[in-house]
C-alpha positions as CSV (number, residue, x, y, z in Angstrom):
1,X,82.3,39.3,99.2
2,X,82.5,42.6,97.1
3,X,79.0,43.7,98.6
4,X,81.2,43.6,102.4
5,X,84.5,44.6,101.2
6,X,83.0,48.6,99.8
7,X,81.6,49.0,103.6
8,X,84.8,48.3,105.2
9,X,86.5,50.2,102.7
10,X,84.6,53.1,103.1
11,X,84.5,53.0,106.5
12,X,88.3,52.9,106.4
13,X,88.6,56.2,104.6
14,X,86.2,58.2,107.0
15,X,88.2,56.8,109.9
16,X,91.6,58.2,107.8
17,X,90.2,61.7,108.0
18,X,90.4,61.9,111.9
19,X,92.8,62.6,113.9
20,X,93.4,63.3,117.6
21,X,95.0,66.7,117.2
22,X,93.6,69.0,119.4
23,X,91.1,71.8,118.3
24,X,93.3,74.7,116.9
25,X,92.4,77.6,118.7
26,X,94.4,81.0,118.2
27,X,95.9,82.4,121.6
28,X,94.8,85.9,122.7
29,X,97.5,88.5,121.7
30,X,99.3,89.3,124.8
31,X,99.3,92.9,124.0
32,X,97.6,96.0,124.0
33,X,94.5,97.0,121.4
34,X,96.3,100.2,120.4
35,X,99.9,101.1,119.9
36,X,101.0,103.4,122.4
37,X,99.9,107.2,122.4
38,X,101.3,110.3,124.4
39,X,103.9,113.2,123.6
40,X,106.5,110.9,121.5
41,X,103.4,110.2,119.2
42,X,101.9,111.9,116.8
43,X,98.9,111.4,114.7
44,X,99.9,111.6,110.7
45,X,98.6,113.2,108.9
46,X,96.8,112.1,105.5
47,X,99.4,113.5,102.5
48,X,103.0,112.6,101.9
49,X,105.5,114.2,100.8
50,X,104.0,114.7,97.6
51,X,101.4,115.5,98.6
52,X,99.2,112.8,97.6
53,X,96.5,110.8,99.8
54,X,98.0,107.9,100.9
55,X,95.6,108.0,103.9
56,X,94.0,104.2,102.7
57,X,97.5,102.6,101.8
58,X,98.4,99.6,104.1
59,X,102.2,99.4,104.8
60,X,102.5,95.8,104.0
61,X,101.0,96.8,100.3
62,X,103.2,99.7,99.9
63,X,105.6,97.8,97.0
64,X,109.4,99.2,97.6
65,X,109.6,100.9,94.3
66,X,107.0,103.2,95.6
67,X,108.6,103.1,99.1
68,X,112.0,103.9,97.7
69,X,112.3,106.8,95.7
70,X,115.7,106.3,94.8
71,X,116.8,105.0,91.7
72,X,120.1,103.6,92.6
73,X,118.8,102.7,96.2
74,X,116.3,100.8,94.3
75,X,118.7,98.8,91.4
76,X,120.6,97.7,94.5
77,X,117.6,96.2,96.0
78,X,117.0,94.5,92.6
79,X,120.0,93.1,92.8
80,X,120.2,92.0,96.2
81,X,116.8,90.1,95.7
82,X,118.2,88.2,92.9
83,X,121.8,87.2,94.2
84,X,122.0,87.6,98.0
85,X,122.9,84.0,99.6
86,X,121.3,84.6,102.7
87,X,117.7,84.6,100.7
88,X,118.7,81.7,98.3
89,X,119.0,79.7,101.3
90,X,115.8,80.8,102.6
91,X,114.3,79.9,98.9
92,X,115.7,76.2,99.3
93,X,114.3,75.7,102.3
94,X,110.7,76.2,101.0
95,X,111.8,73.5,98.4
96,X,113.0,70.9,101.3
97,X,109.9,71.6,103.2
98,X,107.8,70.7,100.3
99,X,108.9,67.9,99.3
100,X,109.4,66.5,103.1
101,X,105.6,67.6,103.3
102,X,105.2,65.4,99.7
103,X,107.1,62.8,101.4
104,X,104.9,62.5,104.5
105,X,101.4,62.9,102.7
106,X,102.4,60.0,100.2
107,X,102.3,57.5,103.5
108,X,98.4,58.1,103.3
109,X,98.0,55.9,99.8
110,X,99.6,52.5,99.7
111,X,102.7,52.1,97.7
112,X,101.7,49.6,95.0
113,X,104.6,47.8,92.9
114,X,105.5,45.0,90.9
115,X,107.7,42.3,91.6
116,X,109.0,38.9,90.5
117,X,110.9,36.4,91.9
118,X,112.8,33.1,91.1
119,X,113.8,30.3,93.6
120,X,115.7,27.1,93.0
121,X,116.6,24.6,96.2
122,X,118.4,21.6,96.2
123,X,117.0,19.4,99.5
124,X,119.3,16.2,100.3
125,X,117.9,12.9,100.4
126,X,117.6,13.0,104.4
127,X,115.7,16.1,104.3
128,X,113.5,15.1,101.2
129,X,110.0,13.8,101.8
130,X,110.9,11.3,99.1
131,X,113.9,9.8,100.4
132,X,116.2,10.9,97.6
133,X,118.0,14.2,96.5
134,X,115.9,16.8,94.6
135,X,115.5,20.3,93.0
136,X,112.7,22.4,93.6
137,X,112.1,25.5,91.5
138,X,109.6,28.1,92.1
139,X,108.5,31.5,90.1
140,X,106.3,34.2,90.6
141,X,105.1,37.8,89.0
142,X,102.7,39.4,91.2
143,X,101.7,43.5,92.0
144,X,101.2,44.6,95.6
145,X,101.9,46.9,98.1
146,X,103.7,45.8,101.9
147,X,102.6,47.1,105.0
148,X,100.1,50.1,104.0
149,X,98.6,51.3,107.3
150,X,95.4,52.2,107.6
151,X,95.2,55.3,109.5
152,X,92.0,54.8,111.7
153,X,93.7,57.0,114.1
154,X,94.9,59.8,112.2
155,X,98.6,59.5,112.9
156,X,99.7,59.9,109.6
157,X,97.3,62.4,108.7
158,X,98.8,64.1,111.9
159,X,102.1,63.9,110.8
160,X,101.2,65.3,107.0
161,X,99.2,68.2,108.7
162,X,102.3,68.7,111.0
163,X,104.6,68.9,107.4
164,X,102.7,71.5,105.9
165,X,102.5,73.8,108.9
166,X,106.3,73.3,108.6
167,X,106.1,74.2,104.6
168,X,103.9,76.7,104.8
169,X,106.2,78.1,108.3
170,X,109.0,77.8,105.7
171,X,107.8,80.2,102.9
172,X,107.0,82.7,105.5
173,X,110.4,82.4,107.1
174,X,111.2,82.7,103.6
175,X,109.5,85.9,103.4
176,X,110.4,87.5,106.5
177,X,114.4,86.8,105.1
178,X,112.9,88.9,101.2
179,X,111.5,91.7,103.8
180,X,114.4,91.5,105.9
181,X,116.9,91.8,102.9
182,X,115.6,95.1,101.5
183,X,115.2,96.9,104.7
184,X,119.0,95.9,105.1
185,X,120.2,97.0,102.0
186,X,118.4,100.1,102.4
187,X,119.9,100.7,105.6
188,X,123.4,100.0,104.7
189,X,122.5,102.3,101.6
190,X,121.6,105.6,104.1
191,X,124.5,104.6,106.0
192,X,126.9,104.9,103.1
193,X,125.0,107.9,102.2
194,X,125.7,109.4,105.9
195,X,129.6,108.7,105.7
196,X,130.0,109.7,102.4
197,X,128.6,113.5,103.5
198,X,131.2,113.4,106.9
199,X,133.8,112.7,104.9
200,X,133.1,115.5,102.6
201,X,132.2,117.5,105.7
202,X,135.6,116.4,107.2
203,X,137.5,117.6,103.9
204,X,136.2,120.6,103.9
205,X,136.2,121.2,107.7
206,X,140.3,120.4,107.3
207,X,141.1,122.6,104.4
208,X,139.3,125.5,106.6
209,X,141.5,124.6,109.7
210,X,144.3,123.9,107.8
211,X,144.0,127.2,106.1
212,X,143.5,128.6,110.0
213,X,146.7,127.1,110.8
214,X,148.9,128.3,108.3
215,X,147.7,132.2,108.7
216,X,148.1,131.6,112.5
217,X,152.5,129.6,111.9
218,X,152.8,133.1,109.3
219,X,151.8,135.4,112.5
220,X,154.0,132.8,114.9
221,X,156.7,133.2,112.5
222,X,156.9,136.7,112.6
223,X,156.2,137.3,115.9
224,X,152.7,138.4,116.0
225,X,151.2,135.2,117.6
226,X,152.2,132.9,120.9
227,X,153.3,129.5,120.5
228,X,150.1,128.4,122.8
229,X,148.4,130.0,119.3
230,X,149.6,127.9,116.9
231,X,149.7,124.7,119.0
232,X,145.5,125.5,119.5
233,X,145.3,126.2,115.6
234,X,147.1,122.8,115.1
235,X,144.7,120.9,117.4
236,X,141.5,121.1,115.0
237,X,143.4,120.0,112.1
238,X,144.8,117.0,113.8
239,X,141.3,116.2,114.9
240,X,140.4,116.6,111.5
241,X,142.8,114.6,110.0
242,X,142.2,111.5,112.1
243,X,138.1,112.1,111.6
244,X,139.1,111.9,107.9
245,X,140.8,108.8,108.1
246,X,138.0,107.4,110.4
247,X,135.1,108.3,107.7
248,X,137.7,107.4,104.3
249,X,137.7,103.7,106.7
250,X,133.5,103.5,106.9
251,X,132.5,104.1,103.0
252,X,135.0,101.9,102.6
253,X,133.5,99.2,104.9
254,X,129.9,100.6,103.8
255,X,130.6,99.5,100.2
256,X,131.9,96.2,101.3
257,X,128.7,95.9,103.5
258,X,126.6,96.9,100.6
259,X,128.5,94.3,98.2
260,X,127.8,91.5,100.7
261,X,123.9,92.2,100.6
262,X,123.3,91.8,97.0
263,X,125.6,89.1,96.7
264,X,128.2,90.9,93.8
265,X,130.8,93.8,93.8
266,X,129.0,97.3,93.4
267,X,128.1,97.8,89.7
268,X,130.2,100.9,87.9
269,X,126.6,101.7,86.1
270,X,124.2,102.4,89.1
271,X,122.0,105.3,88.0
272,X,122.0,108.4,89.9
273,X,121.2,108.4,93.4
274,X,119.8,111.2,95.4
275,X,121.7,113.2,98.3
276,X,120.6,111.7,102.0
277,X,118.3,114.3,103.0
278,X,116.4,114.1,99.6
279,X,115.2,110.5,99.6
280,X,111.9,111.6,100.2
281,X,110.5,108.3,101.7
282,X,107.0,108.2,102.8
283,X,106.5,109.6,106.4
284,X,103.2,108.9,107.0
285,X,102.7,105.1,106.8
286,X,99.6,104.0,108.3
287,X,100.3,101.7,111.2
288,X,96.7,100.3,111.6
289,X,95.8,98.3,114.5
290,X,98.5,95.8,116.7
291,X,96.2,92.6,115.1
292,X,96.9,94.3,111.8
293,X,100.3,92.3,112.9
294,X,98.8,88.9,113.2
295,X,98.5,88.4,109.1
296,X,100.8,91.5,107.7
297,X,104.0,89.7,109.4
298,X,105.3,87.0,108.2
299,X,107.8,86.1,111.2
300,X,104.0,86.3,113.1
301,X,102.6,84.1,110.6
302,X,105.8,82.0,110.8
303,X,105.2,81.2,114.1
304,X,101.6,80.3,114.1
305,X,102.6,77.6,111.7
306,X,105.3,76.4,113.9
307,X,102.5,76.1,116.8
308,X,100.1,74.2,114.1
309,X,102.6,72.3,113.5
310,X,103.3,71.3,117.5
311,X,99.9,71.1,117.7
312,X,98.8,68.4,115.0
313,X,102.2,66.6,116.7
314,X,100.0,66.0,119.4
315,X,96.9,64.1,117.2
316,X,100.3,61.4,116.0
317,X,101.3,61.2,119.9
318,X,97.9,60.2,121.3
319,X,97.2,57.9,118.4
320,X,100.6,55.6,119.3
321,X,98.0,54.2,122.1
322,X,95.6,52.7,120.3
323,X,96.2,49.9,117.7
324,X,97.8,49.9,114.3
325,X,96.5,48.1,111.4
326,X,99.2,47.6,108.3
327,X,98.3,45.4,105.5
328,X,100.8,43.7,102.9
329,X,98.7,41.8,99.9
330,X,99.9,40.7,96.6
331,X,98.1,39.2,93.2
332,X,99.6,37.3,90.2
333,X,100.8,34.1,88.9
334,X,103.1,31.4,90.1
335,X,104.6,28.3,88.8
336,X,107.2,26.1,89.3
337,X,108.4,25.7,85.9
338,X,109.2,29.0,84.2
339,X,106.9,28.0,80.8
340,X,103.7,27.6,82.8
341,X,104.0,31.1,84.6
342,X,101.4,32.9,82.7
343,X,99.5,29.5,81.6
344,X,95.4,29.4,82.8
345,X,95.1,28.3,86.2
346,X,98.1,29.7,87.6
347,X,96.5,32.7,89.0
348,X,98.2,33.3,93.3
349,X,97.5,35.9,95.6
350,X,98.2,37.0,99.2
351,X,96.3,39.0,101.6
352,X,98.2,39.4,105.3
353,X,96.9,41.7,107.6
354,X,98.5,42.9,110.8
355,X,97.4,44.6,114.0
356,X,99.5,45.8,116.6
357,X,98.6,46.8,120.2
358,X,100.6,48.6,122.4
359,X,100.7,46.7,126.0
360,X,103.6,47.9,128.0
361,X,106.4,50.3,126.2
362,X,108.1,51.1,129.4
363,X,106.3,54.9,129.5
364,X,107.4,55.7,126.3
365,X,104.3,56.4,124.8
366,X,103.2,58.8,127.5
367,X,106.6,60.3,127.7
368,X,105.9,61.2,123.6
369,X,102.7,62.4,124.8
370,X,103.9,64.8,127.3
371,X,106.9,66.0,125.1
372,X,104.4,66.7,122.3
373,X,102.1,68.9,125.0
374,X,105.4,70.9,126.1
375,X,106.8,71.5,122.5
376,X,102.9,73.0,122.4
377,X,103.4,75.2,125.0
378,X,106.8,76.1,123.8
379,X,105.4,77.2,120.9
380,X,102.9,79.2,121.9
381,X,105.3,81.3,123.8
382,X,107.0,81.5,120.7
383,X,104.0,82.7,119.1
384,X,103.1,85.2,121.9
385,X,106.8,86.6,121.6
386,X,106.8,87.1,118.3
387,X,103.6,89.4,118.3
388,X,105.4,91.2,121.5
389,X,108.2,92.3,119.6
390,X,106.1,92.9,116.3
391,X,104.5,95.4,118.7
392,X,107.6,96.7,120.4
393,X,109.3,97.4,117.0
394,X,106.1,99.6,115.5
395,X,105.4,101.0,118.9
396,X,109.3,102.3,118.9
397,X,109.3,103.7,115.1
398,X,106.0,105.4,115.6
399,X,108.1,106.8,119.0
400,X,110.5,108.0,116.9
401,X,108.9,109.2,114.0
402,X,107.1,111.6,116.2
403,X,110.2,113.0,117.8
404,X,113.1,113.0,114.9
405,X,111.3,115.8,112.7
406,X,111.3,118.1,116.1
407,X,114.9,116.9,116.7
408,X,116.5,117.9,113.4
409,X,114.3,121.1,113.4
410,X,116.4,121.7,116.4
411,X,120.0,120.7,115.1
412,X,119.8,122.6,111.9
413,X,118.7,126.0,113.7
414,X,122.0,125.0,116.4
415,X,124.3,124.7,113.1
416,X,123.0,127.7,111.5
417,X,123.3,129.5,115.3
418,X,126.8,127.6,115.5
419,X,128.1,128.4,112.1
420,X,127.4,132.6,112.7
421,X,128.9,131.8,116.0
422,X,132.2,130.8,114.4
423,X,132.1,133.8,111.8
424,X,131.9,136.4,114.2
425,X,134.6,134.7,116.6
426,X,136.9,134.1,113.6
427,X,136.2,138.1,112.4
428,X,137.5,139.0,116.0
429,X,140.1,136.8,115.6
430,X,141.8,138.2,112.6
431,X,141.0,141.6,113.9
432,X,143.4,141.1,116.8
433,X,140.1,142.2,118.8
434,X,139.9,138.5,120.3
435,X,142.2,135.2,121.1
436,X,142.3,132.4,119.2
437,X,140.6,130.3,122.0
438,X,137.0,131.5,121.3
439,X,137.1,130.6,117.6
440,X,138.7,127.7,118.2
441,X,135.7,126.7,120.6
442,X,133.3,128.3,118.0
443,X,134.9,126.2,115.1
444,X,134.6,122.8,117.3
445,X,131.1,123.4,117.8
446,X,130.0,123.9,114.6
447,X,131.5,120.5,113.6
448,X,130.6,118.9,116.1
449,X,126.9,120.4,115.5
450,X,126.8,119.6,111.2
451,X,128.3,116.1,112.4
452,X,125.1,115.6,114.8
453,X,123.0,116.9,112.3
454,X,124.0,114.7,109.4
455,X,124.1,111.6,112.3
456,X,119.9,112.8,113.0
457,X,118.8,112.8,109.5
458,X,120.5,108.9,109.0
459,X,118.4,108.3,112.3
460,X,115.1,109.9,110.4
461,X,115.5,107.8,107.3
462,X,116.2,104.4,109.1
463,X,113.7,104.9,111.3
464,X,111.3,105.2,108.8
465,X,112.8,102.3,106.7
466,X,112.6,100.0,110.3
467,X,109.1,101.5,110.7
468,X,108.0,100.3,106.8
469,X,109.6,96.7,107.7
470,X,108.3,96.1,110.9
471,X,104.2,96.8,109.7
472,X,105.2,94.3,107.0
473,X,106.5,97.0,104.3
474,X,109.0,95.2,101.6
475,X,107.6,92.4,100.0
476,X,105.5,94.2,97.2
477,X,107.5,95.4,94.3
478,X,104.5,97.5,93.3
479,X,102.0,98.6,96.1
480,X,98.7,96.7,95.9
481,X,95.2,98.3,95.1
482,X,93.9,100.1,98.3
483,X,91.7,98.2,100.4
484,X,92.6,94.8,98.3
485,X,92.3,92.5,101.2
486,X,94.6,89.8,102.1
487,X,96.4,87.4,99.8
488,X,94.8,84.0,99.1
489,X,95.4,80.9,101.1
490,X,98.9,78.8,99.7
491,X,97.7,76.3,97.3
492,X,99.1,73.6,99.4
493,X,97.5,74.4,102.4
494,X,94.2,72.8,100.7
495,X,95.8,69.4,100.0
């Protein structure tokens, strides 16, 4: 009997390891080989700003301490990483996906327990084979394990490989939020940055006009200047007052932006930061190739899982046609007096197997079938969608870094233009050689013009910071070795 049983056994747990999943087979990236090329892009070059060769770094192995330069910039991402809600969230998700992965693999091994039982029935005489009234008693202690089904068909092994492309979809979801996070608190870093130099521009924009103002209401007030004067002086300080109130408004919602991302009110001892236009990030990050994207993203990763996963849905689908097999068995003792329970001879055991076939379930099984081949398909658009934008994204920050140096080059020769503009009108001016009029256009173009150019350097560094998360930049703390090769395989992807 042993000699059979190991055959079938075996046989069994060969059979286990199939499944009817489809092959797995990656779909062709719906997007070109190269990024785009032309008169918005330009080639970096092979030194930073430091002058170092960074011509071998990978983006996505560029840690963020390296990345960001700035000391406060970077205690804010440290703190952000450690409190923000949004990422704890993210975190406890990988937790809920393992253990619903843990959950489903633990339906491959039979659930073995022990149990005893008691029974006592009184039978009247009419229902007694004996003719009279009686008590029966019965007791047994056995181990066992109810309805284990063997998976011949690999429907449960479907459904466990379909829980891990789910875990494993989780931690890079997980890791897409961590990337996502410091690229955001960044971001809303510059931007403070940016509106904490307009306001100061602002201030010192109204003192000038205000100072304007008051020389032109002394010349009014004696006579030497037209009330159409003084009414144009009084315009640019008005303008100025309500830009002043507009930029006091967005460090004030800046810093209330910035206390949301790391999850706490802004510490009082940040260490020094640096001025906007000295953050220094690295311009010339590599952006490699567009299948670069395929493993350096984790939202691209993400949703290959998520395909895997609809995928291996299919194998648990096509198995509901073919016939299940669960078995329930049971060994101990029993006895129907308590003191002979564990006595010689009172050895019981149970073996029920059960097979089910599937004859008619009004098209349910076929509609499973053909929901599991859509969800596929879904998911695989998904998956192409995701490496689209992945491409759109790089494609648009290496569009911009090309163009933004040229830009500000541009602005900051029209301020310095602007700002001897406004001189020379102003020296006319108070020279009674010219109106008012022509300083006071001067004087609105030179703010206007150090407004654009602070506006073009917040564009510069965000772009860059966009450009770093979208090749995968920001989940390093430290950047990796050159040319260390991709991280290993998640340990659970081998059980």
């Amino acid at each position: 009997m042993k000699q059979k049983a190991l055959p079938i056994a075996l046989a069994a747990a060969l059979l286990a390891g199939c499944t009817l999943a489809p092959h797995y087979e990656r779909p062709e990236a719906p997007v070109a080989s190269s990024f785009p090329t032309g008169p918005a892009y330009k080639t970096p070059g092979t030194a930073n700003q430091n002058g170092t060769n960074d011509s071998n770094v990978v983006a996505a192995d560029l840690g963020w301490r390296d990345f960001f330069a700035d000391p406060r910039l970077q205690k804010l991402i440290e703190i952000a990483l450690e409190n923000n809600r949004d990422l704890r969230v993210s975190m406890l998700n990988i937790e809920a996906a393992r253990a619903q992965y843990q959950i489903q693999r633990s339906a491959l091994l039979p659930s073995v327990g022990a149990a005893g039982q008691a029974s006592i029935q009184r039978a009247p005489a009419d229902l007694s084979t004996t003719g009279r009234a009686g008590i029966s008693r019965s007791y047994q202690v056995g181990v066992g394990f109810t309805s284990y089904e063997l998976d011949l068909f690999g429907r449960i092994q479907s459904l466990k490989d379909q829980a891990l492309e789910t875990y494993l979809a989780s931690e890079d979801t997980a890791k897409s939020a961590h990337i996502t996070l410091v690229s955001e608190v960044a971001t809303a870093y510059l931007t403070l940055l940016a509106d904490q130099e307009l306001l100061k521009l602002t201030s010192d924009t109204l003192k000038s006009q205000q100072s304007s103002y008051d020389l032109t209401k002394r010349s009014f007030d004696v006579g030497a200047a037209s009330g159409l004067d003084l009414r144009q002086a009084q315009t640019p300080v008005d303008t100025a007052r309500a830009n002043f109130a507009q930029y006091t408004r967005q460090v004030a919602q800046d810093e209330n932006a910035l206390a949301l991302l790391i999850g706490q009110p802004l510490p009082a001892d940040l260490p020094p930061g640096r001025p906007l236009d000295g953050q220094g990030l690295l311009a010339d990050l590599p952006s490699g190739l567009p299948s670069d994207l395929l493993l350096r993203r984790p939202d691209v990763t993400a949703a290959e899982h998520t395909l895997k996963g609809a995928n291996a849905n299919i194998g648990a689908a096509r198995a509901a046609f073919f016939p299940s097999i669960s078995l329930t068995a049971n060994a101990g003792t029993a006895s129907a007096s308590l003191s002979n329970l564990f006595k010689g001879g009172q050895g019981a055991w149970s073996f029920a197997p059960t097979i089910t076939l599937p004859i008619f379930a009004g098209g349910q099984n076929i509609a499973n079938l053909d929901l599991a081949k859509v969800q596929k398909r879904i998911e695989i658009a998904n998956y192409e969608k995701a490496i689209q934008t992945a491409f759109r994204e790089v494609s648009d920050g290496l569009a911009a870094r090309g163009t933004l140096d040229d830009q500000i080059s541009a602005q900051e020769s029209l301020v310095k233009a602007s700002d001897e503009s406004y001189k020379l009108s102003d020296l006319r001016y108070r020279n009674g050689v010219d109106s008012y009029l022509n300083a006071l256009v001067s004087q609105r173009s030179l703010y206007a013009a150090q407004q654009t150019l602070i506006a073009t350097r917040l564009a510069r560094w965000t772009n860059l910071v966009t450009l770093y998360k979208a090749l995968g930049g920001g989940w390093e703390e430290r950047s990796a070795p050159a040319n260390a090769g991709t991280a290993s395989a998640p340990a659970a992807a081998a059980s």
